[in-house]
N, C-alpha and C positions, 0 to 999 in steps of 0.2 A: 498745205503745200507751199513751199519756200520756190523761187522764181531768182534766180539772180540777175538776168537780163530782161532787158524788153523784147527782144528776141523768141526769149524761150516765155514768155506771155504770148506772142503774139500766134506760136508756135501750138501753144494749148488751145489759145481760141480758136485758131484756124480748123483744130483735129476735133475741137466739140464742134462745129459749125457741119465739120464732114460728118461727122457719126448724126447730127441729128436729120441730116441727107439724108442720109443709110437708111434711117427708120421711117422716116416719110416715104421714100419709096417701095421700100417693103409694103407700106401700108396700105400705099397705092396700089399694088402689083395683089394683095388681099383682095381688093374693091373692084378689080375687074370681073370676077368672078360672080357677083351677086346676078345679072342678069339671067346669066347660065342656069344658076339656081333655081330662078325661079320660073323657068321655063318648062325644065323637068318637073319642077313641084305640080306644075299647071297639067303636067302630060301625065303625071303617074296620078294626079287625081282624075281627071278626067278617067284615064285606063281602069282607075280602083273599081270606078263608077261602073262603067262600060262590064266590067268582068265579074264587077258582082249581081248585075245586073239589076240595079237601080237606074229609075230616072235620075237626073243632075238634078240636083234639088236647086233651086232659085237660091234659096237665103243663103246655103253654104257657098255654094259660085260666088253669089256680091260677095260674102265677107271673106273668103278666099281672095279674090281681084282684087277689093280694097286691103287688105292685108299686104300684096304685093306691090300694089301701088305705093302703101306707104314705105313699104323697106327701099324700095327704089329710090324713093323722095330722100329718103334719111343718106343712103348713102350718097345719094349724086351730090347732096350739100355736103357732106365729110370729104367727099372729094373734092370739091371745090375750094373750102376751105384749105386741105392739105396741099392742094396744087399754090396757091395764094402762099400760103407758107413756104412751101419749096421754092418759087420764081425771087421770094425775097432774101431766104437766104441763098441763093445761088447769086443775086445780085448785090450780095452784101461781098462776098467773094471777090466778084470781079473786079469790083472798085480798087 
């Protein structure tokens, strides 16, 4: 890609900087969701339980909750990270 001015450089950066916006919000706006998730997961096993009439089994509960807990963990850091990402380049922006 040929550039004749600093202009139409500064022009390109500015429109990559907005589109990689674009995509970290999307991202974010994905990541809100996971709680939801896994609240139903919590309810519809619970219910499976209840309806099929089994006890809750001990080991499947722990490693159901710790399975939850960990995708919570994984994504609260993906979002932390993408927020970090995004506050910087929105701040590379302003300057």
């Amino acid at each position: 890609m040929d550039f004749n001015s600093v202009e139409e450089v500064e022009a390109y950066s500015s429109l990559r900087v907005e589109n990689k916006i674009d995509n970290i919000e999307k991202k974010l706006n994905k990541l809100r969701y996971i709680p939801t998730i896994q609240i139903v997961a919590m309810a519809l096993y619970i219910a499976s339980m209840d309806f099929i009439g089994h006890t809750l089994e001990y080991w499947m509960t722990i490693v159901l909750i710790g399975l939850l807990i960990i995708l919570t963990d994984q994504a609260s850091a993906k979002r932390t990270a993408l927020l970090n990402e995004l506050f910087d380049l929105k701040n590379r922006i302003n300057k």
